[in-house]
VMD Tcl script that draws the C-alpha trace (Angstrom):
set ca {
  {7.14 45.35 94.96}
  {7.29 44.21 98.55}
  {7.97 40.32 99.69}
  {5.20 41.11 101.61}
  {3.07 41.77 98.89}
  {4.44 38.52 96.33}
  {1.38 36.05 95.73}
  {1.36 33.00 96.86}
  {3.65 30.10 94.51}
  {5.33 33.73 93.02}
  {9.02 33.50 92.19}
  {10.72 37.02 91.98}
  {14.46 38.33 92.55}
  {15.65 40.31 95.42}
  {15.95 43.90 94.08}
  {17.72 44.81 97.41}
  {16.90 44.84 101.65}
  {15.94 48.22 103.32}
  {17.02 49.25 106.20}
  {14.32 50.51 109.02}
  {17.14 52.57 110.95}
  {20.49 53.03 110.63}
  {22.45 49.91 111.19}
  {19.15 47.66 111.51}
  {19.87 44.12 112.74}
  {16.63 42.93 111.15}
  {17.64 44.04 107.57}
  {21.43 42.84 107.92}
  {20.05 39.51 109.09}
  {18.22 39.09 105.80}
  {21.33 39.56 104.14}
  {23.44 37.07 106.09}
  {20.88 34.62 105.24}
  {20.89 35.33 101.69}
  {18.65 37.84 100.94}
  {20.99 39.70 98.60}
  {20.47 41.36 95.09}
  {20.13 39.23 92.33}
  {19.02 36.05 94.39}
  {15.79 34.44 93.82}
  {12.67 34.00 95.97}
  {9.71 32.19 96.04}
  {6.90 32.65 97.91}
  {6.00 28.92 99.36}
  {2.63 29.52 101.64}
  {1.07 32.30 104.33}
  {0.78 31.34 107.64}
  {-3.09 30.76 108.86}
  {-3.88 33.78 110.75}
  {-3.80 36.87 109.44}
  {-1.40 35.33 106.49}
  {1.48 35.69 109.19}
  {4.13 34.60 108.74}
  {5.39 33.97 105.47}
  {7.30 30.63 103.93}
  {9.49 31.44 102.07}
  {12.60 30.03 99.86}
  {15.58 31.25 98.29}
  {17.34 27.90 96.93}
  {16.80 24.82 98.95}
  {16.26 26.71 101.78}
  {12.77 27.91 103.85}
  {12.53 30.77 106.09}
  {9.48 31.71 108.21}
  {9.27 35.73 107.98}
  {7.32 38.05 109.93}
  {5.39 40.15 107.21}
  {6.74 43.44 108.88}
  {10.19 41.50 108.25}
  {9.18 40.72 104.39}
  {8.20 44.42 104.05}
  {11.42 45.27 104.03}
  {12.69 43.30 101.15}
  {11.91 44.82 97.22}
  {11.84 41.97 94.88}
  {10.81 42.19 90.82}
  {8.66 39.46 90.60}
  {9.35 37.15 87.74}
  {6.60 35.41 84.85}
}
mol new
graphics top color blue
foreach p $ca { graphics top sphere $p radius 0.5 }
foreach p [lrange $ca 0 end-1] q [lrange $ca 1 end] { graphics top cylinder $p $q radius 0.2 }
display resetview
């Protein structure tokens, strides 16, 4: 499953970050911030229009994403 896709208050663990193009600055981004296999993510809120962007958090920290951005994260959402 997608980030993009997680419902809202959803926890789930990266699965891994796909690249768009070769060398993508977008996906390695996502990694540098922590967005790395094994880590896990919850889904905090959507934004208000168009549920753009996302919130967010991995730890103690919150990220805004872009859902095209989200898309390209595969998490396995956990119960």
């Amino acid at each position: 499953m997608r980030l993009c896709d997680l419902p809202k208050g959803a926890s789930a663990v990266v699965e891994r970050v796909e690249d768009a193009q070769a060398n993508d600055p977008i996906a390695q981004r996502l990694r540098d911030l922590g967005f790395v296999e094994g880590e896990q993510v919850r889904l905090v809120a959507y934004g208000p229009v168009g549920a753009d962007p996302l919130l967010v958090q991995i730890g103690y920290t919150r990220f805004a994403l872009r859902r095209t951005e989200a898309a390209r994260v595969t998490v396995q959402e956990v119960a």
